[in-house]
C-alpha positions in Angstrom: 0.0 0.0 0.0 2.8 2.4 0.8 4.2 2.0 -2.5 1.0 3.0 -4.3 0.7 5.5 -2.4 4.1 7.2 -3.2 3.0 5.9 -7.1 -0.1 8.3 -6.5 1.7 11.3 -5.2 4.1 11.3 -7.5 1.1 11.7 -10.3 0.3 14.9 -8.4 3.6 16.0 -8.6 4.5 15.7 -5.4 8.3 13.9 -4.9 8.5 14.0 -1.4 6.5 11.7 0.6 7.3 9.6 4.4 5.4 8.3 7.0 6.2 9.8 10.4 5.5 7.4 13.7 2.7 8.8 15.8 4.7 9.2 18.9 4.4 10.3 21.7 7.7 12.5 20.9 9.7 12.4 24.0 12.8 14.0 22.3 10.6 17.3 21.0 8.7 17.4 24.6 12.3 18.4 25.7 12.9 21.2 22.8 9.2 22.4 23.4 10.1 22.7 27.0 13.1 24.1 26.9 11.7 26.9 24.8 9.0 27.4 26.8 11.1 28.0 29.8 13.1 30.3 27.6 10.1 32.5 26.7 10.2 31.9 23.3 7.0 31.2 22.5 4.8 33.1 19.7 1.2 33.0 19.8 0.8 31.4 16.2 2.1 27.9 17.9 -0.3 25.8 19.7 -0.2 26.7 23.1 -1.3 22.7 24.5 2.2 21.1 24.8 0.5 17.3 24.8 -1.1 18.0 21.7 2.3 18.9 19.9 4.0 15.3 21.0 0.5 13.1 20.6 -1.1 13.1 17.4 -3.8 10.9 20.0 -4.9 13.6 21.8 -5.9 14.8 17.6 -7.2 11.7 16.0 -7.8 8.9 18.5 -7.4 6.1 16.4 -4.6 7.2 14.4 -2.0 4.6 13.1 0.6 6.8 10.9 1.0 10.0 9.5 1.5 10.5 5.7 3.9 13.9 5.4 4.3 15.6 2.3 6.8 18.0 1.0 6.1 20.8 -1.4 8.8 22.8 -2.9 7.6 26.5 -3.7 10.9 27.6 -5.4 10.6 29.8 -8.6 13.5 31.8 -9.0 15.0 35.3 -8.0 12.6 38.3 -8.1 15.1 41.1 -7.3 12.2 43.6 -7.4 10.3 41.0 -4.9 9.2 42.6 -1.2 7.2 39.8 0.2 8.7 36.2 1.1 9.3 33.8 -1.6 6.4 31.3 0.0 3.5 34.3 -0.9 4.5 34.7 -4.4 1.4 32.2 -5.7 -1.8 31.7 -4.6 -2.2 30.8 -0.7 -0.2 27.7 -0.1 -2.7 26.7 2.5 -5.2 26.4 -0.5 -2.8 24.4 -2.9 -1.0 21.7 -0.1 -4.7 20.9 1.2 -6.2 20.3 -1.7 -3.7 18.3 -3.1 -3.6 16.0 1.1 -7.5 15.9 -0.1 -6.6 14.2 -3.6 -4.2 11.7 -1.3 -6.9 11.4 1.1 -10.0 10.3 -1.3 -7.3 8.1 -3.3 -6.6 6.3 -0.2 -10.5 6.2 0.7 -11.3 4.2 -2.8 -8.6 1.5 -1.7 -8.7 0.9 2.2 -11.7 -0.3 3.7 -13.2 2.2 6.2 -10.3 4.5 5.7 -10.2 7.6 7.3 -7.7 11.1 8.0 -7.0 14.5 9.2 -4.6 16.6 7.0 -3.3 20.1 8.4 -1.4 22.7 6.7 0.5 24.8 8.9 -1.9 25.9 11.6 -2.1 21.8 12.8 -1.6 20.7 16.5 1.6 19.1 15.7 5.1 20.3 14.4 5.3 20.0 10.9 8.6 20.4 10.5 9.5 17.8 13.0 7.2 15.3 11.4 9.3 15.9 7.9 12.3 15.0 9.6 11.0 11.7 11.7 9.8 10.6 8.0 12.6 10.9 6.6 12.7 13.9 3.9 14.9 15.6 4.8 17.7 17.3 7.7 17.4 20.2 9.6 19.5 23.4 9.3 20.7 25.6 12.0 17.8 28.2 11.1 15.5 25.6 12.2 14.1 24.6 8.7 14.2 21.4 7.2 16.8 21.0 4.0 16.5 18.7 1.0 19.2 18.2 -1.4 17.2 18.7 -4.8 14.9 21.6 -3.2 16.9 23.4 -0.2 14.6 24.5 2.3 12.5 26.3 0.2 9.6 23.1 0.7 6.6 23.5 2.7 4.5 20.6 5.1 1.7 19.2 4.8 0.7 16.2 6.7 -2.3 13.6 7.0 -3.2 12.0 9.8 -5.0 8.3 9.2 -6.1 4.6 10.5 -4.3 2.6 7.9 -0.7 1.4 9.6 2.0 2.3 7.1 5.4 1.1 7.3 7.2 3.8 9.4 10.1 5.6 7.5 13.7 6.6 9.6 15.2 10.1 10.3 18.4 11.3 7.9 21.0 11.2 10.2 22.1 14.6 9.0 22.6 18.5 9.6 23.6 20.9 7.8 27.2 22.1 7.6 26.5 24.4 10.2 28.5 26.9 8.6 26.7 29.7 10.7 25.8 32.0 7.8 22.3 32.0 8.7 23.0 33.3 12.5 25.1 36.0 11.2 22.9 37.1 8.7 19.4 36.4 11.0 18.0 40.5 11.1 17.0 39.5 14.8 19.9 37.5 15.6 17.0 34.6 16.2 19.1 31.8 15.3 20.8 30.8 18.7 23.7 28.3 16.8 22.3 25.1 18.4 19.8 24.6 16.1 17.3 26.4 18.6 15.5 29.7 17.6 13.8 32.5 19.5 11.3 33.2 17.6 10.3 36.5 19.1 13.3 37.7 17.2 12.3 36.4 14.3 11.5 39.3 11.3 9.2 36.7 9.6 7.3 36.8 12.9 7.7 40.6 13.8 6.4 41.0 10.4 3.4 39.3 11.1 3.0 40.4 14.2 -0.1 42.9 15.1 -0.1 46.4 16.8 3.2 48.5 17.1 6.3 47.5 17.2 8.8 48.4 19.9 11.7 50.6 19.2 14.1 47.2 18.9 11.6 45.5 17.2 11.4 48.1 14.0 15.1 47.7 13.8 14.8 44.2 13.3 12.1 45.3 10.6 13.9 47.8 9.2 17.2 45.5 8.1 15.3 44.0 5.2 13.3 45.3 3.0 10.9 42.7 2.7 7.2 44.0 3.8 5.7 40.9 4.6 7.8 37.5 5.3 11.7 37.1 5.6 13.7 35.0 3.6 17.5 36.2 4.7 18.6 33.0 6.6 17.1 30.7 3.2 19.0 33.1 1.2 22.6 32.7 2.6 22.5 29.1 3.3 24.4 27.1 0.6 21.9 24.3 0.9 19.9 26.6 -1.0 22.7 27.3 -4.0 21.6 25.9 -7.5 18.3 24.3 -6.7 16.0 23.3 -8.3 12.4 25.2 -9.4 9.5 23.9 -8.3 7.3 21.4 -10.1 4.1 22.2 -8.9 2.3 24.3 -11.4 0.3 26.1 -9.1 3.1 27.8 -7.4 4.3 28.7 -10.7 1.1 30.2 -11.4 -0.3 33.6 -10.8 3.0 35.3 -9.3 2.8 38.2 -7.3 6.3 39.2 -5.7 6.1 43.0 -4.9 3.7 45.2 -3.2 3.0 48.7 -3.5 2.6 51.4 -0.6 1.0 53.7 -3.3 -1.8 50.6 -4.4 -2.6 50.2 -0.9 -2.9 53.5 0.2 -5.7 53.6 -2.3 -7.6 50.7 -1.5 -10.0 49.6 1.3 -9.8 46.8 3.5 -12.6 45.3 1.3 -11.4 45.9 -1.5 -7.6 44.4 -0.3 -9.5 41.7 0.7 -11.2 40.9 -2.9 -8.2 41.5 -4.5 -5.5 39.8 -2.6 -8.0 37.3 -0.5 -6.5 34.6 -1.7 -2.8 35.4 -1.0 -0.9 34.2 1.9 0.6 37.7 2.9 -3.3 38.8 3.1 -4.5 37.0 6.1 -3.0 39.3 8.8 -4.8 42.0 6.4 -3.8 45.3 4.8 -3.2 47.7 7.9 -0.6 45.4 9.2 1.1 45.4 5.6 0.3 49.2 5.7 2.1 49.4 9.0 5.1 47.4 7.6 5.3 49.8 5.2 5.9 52.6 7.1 8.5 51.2 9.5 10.4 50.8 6.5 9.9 54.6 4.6 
């Protein structure tokens, strides 16, 4: 069954597929806690620590996890403001429907098959379940790295009854060469693989209200109003990739905003336009406010 369904994904275009074990995760429960001691929390993560390390406590009867890999890659836009993973249409939209084509193909073939698929805003870490199934290492930055696509790949994952075989971690890193701390905006990336994400200008980009007087200098070190992509940019995992495969983030590019455009426009009308854009769901006064940090 496993190898159908990596026959299946593969007609979907997607290359990168594992099975992660469904815990519990002792070794994360020791990183989680370690962060949380440290205050380095953001509220985007799930606050519920026994929901991170039990995919139980999400899907009772759940046997494995199918985890996907999606490479958003399409080249250099040197006029580009916004982070390389907003350029197409809401990634969110593309990963889920594409876990729902995995799911329904699985449905036709397994008796009484059923699944949970998350994009991002799931209970568990998604980046941790990438590495447990085996796609790929993790860099000092705290993503995960594959040899043909970088770290320019983003997870989805499916949560189901049907007992694949389990896939085993790359025992891997990446070369630590520290280029990523050096160049982090926020000096977020710690050097032992850990990351305060409060520092983070992805997150302080993101984040609502005013920013304090240290956080705008983070802001203000890239030019980027919506997203960060420094620490991907220096890392020489990320030299000579490959583009993308996946036609929809090909598709539809957007990789600049305009202060003039949006000073123009309502919050409606930013909302019918850009809607269905991953840099749009914080809305347009936060983008607004970006923008002015960096004037």
């Amino acid at each position: 069954m496993k190898a159908i369904l990596q026959k299946f994904c593969t007609s979907i275009h997607i290359e990168d597929v594992g099975i992660a074990s469904i815990g519990p995760y002792v070794e994360l429960e020791k990183i989680l806690l370690a962060r949380l001691e440290n205050n380095q929390y953001t509220e985007f993560e799930e606050a519920c620590l026994a929901k991170r390390i039990d995919p139980r406590l999400t899907m009772e009867d759940v046997q494995s996890i199918v985890v996907c890999l999606f490479p958003y890659y399409v080249g250099e836009k040197p006029e580009g403001n916004i982070s390389k993973y907003t350029y197409a249409v809401d990634y969110h939209t593309i990963i889920k429907d594409k876990l729902e084509q995995i799911g329904q193909f699985l449905g036709r073939s397994i008796p009484e098959f059923h699944y949970q698929t998350f994009v991002d805003t799931g209970p568990l870490v998604d980046r941790y379940l990438a590495y447990l199934a085996g796609l790929g290492f993790y860099g000092q930055n705290g993503h995960i790295i594959t040899d043909k696509y970088g770290s320019y790949v983003l997870v989805g994952y499916m949560l189901t009854n049907y007992p694949f075989e389990i896939d085993k971690p790359r025992l891997a890193t990446c070369m630590q060469c520290g280029k990523c701390a050096a160049a982090c905006p926020g000096q977020a990336i710690l050097g032992n693989f850990a990351i305060d994400s409060r520092r983070c200008r992805s997150y302080l980009s993101q984040k609502k209200g005013d920013l304090t007087i240290t956080e705008q200098d983070i802001l203000k070190k890239n030019k980027l109003v919506f997203g960060c992509d420094v620490c991907q940019d220096t890392c020489p995992h990320n030299q000579s990739i490959a583009a993308t495969a996946i036609s929809e983030f090909r598709e539809n590019i957007i990789s600049s905003l305009t202060r003039e455009e949006l000073l123009t426009m309502s919050n409606k009308e930013f909302k019918r336009k850009y809607g269905n854009r991953a840099f749009s769901w914080r809305g347009r006064k936060l983008i607004m406010r970006n923008f002015e940090y960096l004037s």
